[in-house]
TIVO-2410 file (N, C-alpha, C; in nm, 3 decimals):
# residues 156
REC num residu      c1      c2      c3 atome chaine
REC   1      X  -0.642   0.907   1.339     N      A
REC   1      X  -0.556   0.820   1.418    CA      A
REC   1      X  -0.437   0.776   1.334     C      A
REC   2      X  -0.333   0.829   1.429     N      A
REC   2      X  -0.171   0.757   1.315    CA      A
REC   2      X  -0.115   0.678   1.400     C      A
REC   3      X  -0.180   0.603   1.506     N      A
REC   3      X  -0.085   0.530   1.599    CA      A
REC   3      X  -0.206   0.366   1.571     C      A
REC   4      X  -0.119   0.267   1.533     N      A
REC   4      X  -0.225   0.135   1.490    CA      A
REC   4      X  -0.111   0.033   1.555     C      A
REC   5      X  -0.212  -0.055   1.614     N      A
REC   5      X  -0.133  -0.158   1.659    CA      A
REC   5      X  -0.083  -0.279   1.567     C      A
REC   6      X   0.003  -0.323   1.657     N      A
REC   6      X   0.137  -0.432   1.579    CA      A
REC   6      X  -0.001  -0.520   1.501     C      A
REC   7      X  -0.087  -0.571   1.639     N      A
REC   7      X  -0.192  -0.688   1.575    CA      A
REC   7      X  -0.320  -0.621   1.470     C      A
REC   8      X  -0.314  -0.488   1.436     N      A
REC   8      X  -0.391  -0.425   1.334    CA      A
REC   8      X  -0.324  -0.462   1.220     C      A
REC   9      X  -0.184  -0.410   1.211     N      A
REC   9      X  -0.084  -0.394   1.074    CA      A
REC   9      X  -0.124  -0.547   1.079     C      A
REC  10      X  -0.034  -0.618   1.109     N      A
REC  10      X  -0.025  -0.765   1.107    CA      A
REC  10      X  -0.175  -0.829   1.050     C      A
REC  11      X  -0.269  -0.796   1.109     N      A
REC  11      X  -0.343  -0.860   1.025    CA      A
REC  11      X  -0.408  -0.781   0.923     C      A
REC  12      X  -0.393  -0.715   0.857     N      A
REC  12      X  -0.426  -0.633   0.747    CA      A
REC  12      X  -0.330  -0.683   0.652     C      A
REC  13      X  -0.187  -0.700   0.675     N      A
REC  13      X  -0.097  -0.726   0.597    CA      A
REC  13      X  -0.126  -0.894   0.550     C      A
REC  14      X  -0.191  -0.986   0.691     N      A
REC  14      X  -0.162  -1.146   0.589    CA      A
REC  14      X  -0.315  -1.157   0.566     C      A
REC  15      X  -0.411  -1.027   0.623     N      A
REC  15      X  -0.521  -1.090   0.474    CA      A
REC  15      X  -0.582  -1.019   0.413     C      A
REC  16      X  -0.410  -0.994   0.329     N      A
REC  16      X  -0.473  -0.909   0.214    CA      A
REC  16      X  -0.367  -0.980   0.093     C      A
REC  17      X  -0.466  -1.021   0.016     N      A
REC  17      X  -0.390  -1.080  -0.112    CA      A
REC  17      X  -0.313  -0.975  -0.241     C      A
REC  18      X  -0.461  -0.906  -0.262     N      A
REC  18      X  -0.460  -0.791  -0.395    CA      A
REC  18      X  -0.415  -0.664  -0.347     C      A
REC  19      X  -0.337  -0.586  -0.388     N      A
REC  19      X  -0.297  -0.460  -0.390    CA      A
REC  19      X  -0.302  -0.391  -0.465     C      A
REC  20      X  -0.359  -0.254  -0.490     N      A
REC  20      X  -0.346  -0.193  -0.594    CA      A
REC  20      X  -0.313  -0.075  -0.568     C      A
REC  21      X  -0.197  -0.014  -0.620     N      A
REC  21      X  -0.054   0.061  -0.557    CA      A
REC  21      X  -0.090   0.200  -0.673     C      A
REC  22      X  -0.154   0.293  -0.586     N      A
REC  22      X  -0.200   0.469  -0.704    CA      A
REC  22      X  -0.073   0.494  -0.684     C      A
REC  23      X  -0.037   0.567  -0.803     N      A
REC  23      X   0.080   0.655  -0.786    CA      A
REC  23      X   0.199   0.571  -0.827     C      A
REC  24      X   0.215   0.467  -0.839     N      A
REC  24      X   0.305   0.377  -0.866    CA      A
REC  24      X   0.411   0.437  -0.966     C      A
REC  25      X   0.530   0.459  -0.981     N      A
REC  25      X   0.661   0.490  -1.117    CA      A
REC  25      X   0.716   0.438  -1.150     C      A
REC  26      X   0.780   0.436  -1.273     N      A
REC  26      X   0.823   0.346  -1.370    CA      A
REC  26      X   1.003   0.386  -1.334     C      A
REC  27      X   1.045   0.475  -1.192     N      A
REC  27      X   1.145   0.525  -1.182    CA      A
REC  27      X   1.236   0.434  -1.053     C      A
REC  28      X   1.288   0.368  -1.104     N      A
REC  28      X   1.331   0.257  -0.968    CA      A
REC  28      X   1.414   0.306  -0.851     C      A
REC  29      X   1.426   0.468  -0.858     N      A
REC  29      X   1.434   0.539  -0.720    CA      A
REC  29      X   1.369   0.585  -0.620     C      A
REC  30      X   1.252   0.548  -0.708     N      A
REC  30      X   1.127   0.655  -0.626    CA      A
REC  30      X   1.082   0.532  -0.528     C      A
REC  31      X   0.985   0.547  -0.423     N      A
REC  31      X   0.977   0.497  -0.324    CA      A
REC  31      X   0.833   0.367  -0.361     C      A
REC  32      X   0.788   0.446  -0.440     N      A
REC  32      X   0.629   0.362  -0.495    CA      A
REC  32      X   0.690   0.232  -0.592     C      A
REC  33      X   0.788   0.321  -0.656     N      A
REC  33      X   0.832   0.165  -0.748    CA      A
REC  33      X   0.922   0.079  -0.661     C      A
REC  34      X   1.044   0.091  -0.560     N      A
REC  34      X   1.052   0.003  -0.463    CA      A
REC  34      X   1.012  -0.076  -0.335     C      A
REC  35      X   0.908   0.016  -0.312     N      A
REC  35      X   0.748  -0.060  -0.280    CA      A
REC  35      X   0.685  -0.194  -0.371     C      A
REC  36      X   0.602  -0.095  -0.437     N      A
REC  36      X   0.559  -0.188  -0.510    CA      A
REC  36      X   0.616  -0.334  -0.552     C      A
REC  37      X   0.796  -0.310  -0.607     N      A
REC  37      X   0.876  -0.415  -0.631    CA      A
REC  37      X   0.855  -0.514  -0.549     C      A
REC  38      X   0.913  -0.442  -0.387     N      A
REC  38      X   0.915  -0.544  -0.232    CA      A
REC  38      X   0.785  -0.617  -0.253     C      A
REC  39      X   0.683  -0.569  -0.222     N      A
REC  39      X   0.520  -0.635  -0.210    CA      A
REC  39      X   0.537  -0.770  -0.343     C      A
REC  40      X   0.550  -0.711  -0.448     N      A
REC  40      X   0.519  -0.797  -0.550    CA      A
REC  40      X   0.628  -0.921  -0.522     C      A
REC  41      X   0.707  -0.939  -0.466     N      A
REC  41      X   0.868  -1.033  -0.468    CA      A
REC  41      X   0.782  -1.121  -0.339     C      A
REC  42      X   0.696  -1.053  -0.227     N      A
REC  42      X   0.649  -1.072  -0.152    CA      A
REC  42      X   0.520  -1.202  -0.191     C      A
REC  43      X   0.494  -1.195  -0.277     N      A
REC  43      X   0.350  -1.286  -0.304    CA      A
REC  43      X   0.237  -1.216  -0.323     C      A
REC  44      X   0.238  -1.070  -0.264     N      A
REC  44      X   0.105  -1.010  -0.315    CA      A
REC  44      X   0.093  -1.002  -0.439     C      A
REC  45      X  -0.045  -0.982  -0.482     N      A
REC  45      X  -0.019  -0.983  -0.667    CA      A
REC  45      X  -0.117  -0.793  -0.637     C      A
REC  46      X  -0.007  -0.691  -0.740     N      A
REC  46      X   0.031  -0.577  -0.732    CA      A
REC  46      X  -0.023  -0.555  -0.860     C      A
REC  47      X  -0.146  -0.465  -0.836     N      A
REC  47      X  -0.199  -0.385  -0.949    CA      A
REC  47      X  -0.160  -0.258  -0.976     C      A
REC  48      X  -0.068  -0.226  -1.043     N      A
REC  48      X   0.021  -0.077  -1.048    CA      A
REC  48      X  -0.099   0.015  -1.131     C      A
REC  49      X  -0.085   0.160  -1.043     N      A
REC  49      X  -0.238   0.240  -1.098    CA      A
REC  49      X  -0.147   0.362  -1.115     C      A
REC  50      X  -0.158   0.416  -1.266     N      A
REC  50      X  -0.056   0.568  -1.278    CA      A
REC  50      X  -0.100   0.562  -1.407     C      A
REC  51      X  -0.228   0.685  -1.421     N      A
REC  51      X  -0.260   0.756  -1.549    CA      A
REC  51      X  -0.127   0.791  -1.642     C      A
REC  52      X  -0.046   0.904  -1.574     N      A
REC  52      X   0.063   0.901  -1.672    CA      A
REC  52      X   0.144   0.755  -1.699     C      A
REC  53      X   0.155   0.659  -1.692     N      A
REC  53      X   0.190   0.499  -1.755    CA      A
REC  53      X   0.116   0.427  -1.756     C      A
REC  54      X  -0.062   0.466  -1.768     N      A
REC  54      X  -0.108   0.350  -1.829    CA      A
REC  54      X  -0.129   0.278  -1.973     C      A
REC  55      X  -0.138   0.166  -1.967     N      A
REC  55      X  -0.090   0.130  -2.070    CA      A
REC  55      X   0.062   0.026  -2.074     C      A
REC  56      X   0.121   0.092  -1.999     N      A
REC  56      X   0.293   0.076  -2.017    CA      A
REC  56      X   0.292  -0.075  -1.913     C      A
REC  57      X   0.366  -0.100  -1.901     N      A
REC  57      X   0.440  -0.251  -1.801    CA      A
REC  57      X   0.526  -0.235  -1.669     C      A
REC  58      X   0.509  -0.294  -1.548     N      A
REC  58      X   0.622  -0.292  -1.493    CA      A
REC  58      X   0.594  -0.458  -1.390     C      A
REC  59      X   0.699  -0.464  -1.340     N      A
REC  59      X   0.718  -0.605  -1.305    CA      A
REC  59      X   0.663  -0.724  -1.379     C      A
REC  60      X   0.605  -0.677  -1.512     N      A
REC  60      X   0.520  -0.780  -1.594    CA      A
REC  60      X   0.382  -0.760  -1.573     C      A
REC  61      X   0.340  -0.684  -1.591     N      A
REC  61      X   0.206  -0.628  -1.496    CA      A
REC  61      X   0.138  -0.524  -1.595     C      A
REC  62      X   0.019  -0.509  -1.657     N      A
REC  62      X  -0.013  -0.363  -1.709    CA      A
REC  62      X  -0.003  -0.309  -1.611     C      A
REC  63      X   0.033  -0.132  -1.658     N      A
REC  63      X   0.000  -0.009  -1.576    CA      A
REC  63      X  -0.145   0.013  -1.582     C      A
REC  64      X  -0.270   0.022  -1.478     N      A
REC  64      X  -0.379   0.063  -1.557    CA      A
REC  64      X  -0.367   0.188  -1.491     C      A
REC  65      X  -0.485   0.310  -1.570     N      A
REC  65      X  -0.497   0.443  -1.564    CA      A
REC  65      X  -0.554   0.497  -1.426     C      A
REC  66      X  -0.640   0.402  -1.395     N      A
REC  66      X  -0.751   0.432  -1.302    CA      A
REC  66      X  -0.840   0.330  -1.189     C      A
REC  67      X  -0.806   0.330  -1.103     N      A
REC  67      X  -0.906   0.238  -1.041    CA      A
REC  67      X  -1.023   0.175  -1.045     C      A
REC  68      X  -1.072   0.248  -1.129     N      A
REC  68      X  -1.222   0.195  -1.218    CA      A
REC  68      X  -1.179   0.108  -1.286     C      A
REC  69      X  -1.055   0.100  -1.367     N      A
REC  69      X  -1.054  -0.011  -1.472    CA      A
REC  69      X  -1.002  -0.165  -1.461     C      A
REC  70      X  -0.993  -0.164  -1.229     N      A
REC  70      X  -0.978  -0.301  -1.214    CA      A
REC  70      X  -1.108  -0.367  -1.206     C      A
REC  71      X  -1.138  -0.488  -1.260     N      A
REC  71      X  -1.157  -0.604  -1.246    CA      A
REC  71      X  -1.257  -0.708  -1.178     C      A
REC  72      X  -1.129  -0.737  -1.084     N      A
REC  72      X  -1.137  -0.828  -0.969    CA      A
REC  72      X  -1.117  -0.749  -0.858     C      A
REC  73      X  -1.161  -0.819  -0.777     N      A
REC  73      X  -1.149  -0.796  -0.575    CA      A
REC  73      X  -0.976  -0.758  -0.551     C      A
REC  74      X  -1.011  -0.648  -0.502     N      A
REC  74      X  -0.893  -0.618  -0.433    CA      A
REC  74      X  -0.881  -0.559  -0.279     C      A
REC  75      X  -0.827  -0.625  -0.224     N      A
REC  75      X  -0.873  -0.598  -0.045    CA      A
REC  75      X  -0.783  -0.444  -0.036     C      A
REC  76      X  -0.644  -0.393  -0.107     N      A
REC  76      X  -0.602  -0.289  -0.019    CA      A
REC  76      X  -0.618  -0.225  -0.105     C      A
REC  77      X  -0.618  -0.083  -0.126     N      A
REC  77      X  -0.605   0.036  -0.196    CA      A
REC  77      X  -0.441   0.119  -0.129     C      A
REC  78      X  -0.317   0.116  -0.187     N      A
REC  78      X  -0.197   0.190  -0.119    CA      A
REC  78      X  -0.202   0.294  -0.188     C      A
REC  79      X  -0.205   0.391  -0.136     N      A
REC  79      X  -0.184   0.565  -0.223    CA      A
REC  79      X  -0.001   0.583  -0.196     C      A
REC  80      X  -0.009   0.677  -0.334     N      A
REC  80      X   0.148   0.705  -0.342    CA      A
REC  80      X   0.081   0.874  -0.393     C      A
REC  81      X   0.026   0.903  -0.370     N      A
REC  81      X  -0.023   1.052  -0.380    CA      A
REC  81      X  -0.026   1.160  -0.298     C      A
REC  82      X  -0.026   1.251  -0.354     N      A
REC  82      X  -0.064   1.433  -0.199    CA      A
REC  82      X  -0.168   1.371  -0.171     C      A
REC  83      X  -0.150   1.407  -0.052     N      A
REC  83      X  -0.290   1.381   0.081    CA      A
REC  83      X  -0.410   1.455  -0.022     C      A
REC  84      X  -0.393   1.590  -0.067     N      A
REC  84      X  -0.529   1.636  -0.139    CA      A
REC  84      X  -0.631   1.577  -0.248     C      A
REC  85      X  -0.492   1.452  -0.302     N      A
REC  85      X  -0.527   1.381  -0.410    CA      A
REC  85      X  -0.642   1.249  -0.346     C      A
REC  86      X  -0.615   1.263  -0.227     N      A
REC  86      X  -0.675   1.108  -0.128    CA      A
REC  86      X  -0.872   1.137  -0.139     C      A
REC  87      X  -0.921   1.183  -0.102     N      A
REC  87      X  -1.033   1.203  -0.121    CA      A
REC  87      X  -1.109   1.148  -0.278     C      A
REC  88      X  -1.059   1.188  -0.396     N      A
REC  88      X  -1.111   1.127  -0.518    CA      A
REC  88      X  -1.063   1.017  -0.512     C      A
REC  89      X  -0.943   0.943  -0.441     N      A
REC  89      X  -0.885   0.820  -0.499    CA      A
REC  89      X  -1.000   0.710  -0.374     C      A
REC  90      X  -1.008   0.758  -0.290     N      A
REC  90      X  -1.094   0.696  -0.185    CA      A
REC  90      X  -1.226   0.681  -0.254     C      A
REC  91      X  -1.322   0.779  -0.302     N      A
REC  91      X  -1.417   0.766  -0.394    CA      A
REC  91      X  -1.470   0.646  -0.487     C      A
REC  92      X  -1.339   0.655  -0.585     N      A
REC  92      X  -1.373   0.617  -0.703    CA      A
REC  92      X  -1.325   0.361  -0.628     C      A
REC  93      X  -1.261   0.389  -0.535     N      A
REC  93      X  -1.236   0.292  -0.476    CA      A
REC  93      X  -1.350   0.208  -0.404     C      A
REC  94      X  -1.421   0.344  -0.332     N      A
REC  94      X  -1.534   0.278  -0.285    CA      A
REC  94      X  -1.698   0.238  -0.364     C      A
REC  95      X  -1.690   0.319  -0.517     N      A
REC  95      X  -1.775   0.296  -0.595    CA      A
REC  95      X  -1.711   0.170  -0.683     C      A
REC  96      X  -1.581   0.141  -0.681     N      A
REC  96      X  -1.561   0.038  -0.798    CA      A
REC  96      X  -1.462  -0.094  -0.800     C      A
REC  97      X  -1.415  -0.099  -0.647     N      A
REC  97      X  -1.341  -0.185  -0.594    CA      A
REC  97      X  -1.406  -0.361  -0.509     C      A
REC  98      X  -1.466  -0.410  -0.616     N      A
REC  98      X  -1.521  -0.519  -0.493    CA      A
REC  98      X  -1.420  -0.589  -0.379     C      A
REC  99      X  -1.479  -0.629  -0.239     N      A
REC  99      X  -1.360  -0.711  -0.145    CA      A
REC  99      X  -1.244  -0.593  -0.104     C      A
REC 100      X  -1.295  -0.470  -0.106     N      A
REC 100      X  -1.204  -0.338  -0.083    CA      A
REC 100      X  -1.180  -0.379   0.070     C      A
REC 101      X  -1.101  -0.359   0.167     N      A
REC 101      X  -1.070  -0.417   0.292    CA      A
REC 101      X  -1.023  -0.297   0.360     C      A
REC 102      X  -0.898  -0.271   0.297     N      A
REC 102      X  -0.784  -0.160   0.351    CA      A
REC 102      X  -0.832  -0.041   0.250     C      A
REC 103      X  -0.797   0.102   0.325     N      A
REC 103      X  -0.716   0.221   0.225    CA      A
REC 103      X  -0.599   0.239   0.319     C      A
REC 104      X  -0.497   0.239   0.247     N      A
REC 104      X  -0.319   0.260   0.342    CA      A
REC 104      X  -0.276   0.391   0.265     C      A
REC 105      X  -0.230   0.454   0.347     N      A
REC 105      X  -0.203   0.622   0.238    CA      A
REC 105      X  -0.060   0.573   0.332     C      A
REC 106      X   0.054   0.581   0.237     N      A
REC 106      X   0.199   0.593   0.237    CA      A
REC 106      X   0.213   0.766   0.357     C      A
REC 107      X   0.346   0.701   0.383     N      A
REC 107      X   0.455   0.822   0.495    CA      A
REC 107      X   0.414   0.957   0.430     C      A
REC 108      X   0.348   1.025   0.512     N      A
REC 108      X   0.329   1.197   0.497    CA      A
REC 108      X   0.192   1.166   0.402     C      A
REC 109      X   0.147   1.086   0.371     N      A
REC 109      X  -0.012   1.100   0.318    CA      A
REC 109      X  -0.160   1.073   0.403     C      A
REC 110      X  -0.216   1.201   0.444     N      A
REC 110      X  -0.307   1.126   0.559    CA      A
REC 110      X  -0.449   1.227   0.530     C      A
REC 111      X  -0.558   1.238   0.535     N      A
REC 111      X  -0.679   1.303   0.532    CA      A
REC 111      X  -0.839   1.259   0.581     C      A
REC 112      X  -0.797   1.337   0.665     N      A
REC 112      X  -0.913   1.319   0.761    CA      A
REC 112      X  -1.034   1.296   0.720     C      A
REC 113      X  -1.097   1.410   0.605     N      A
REC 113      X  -1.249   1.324   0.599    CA      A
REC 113      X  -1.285   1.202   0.479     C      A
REC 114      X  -1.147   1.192   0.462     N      A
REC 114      X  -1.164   1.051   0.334    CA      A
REC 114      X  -1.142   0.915   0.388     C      A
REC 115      X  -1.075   0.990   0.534     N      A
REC 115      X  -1.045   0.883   0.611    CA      A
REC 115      X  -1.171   0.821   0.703     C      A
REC 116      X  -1.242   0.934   0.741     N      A
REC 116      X  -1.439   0.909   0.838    CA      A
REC 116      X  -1.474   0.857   0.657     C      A
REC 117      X  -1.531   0.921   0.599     N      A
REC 117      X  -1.558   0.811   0.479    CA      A
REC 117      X  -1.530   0.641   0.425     C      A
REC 118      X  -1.430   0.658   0.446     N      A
REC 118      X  -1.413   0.514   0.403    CA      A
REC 118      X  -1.421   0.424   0.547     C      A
REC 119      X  -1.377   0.460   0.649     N      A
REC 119      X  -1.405   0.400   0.790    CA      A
REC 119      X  -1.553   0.359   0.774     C      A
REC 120      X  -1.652   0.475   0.791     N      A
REC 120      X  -1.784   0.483   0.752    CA      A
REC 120      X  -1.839   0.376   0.685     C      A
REC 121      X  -1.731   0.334   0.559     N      A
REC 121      X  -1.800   0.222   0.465    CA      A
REC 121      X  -1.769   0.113   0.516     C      A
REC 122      X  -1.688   0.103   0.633     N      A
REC 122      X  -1.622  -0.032   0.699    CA      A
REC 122      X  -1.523  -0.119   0.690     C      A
REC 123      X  -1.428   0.014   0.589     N      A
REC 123      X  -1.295  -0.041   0.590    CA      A
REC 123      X  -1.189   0.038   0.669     C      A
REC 124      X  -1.081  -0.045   0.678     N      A
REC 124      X  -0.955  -0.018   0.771    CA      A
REC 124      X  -0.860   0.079   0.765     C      A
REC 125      X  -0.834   0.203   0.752     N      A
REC 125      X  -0.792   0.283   0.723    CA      A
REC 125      X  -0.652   0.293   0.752     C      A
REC 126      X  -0.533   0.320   0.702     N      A
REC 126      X  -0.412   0.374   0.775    CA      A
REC 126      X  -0.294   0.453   0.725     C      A
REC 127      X  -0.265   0.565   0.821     N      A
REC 127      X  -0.293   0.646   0.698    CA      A
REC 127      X  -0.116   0.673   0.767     C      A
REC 128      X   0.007   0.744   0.689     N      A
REC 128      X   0.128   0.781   0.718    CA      A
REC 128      X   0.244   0.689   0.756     C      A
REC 129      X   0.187   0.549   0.722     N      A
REC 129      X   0.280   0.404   0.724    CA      A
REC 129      X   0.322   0.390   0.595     C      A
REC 130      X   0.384   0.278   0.611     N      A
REC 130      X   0.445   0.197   0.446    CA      A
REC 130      X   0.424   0.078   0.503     C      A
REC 131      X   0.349  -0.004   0.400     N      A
REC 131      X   0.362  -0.163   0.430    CA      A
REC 131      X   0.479  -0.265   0.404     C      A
REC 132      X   0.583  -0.175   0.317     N      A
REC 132      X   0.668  -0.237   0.290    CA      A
REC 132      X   0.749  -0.235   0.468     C      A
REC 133      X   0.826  -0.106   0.485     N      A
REC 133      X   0.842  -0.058   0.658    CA      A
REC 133      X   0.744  -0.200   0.712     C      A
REC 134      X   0.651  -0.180   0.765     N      A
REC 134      X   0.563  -0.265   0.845    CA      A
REC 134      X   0.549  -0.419   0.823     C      A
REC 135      X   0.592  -0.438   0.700     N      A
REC 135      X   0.609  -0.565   0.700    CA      A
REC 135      X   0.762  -0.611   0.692     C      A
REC 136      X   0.811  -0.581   0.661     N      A
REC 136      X   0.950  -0.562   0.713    CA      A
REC 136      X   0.972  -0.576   0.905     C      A
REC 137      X   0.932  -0.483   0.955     N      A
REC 137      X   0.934  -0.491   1.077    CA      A
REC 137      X   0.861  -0.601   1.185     C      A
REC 138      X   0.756  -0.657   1.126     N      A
REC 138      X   0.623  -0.712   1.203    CA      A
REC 138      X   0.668  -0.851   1.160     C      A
REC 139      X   0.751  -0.893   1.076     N      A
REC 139      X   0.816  -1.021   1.016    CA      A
REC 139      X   0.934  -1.034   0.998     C      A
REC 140      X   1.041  -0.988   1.077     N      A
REC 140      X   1.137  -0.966   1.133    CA      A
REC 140      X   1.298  -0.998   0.984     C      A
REC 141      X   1.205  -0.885   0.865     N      A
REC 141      X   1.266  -0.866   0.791    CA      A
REC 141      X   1.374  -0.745   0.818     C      A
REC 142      X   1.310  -0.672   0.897     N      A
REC 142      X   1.381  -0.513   0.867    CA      A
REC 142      X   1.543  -0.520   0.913     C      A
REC 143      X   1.631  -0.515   0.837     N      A
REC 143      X   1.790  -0.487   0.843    CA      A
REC 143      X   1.826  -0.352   0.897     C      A
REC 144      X   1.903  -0.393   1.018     N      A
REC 144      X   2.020  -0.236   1.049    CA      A
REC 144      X   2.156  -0.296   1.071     C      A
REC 145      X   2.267  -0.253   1.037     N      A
REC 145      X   2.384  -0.273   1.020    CA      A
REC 145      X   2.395  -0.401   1.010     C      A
REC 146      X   2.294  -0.494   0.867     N      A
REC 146      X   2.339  -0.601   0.862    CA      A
REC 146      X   2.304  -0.728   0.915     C      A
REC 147      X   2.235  -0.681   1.030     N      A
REC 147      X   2.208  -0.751   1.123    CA      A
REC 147      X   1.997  -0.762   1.093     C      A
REC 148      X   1.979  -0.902   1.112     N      A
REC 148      X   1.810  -0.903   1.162    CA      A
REC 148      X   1.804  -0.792   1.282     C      A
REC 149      X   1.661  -0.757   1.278     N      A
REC 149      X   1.614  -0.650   1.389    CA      A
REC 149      X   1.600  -0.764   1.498     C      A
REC 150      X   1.610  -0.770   1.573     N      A
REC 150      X   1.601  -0.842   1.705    CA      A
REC 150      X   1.694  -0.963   1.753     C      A
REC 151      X   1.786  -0.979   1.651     N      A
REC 151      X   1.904  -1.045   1.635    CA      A
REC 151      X   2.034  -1.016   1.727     C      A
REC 152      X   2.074  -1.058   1.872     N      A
REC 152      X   2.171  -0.996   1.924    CA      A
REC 152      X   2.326  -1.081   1.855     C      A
REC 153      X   2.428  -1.015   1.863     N      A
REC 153      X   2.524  -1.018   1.853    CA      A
REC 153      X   2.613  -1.029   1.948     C      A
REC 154      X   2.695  -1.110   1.991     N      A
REC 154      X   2.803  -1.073   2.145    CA      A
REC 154      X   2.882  -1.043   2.082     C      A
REC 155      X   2.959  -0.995   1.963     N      A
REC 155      X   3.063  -0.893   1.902    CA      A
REC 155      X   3.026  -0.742   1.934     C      A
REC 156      X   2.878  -0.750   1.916     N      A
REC 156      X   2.867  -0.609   1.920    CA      A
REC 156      X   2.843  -0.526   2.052     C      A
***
């Protein structure tokens, strides 16, 4: 399923505190690191997950390597990975993530049986969105020419 309602997103988005963003880059063009940025500016507190930069820093934050090596409760899991990559990252999430809530696989990331899996375990799946997009939109952030989305103008 790639079609989720306004009152699904919406409430996935205000109760979920922890994020922990796979795939995340240290490259402030790429889409995961201006993600990630938005969310974190946002109030979520953003666990950036990228083997190649763990170790390293971004928004003030360790990079860790692996999802195993969080912690604490984290309600979403956001993939920034190939759909093929989704299956181990779903895994190692559902063996080591306490308070796991969401898996959200980013625009063009979606897989079907990681997706009956983790459903299975009784979390919320959604798969070919951006929460940054969705929350943007569902909180009447999202900008087009300047203008709020639902904002009329009598100039225009």
């Amino acid at each position: 399923m790639t079609q989720y309602s306004d009152d699904l997103l919406r409430r996935v988005l205000r109760g979920t505190k922890t994020i922990a963003i796979v795939g995340v880059s240290m490259n402030p063009v790429r889409p995961s690191y201006f993600v990630a940025r938005y969310l974190d500016l946002k109030g979520f507190d953003i666990i950036p997950v990228n083997p190649a930069y763990g170790g390293e820093r971004i928004f003030g934050k360790p990079i860790l390597s692996d999802l195993s090596e969080i912690d604490r409760p984290v309600e979403m899991v956001d993939i920034f990975r190939r759909s093929d990559a989704v299956p181990e990252i779903v895994e190692v999430a559902l063996a080591h993530l306490s308070g796991l809530q969401t898996i959200w696989m980013q625009i063009g990331v979606s897989h079907a049986d990681a997706t009956s899996k983790a459903e299975a375990a009784g979390l919320t799946v959604i798969q070919n969105r951006c929460p940054k997009i969705e929350y943007q939109r569902l909180f009447g952030e999202l900008r087009m020419g300047g203008f709020a989305t639902g904002v009329i103008s009598s100039k225009l």
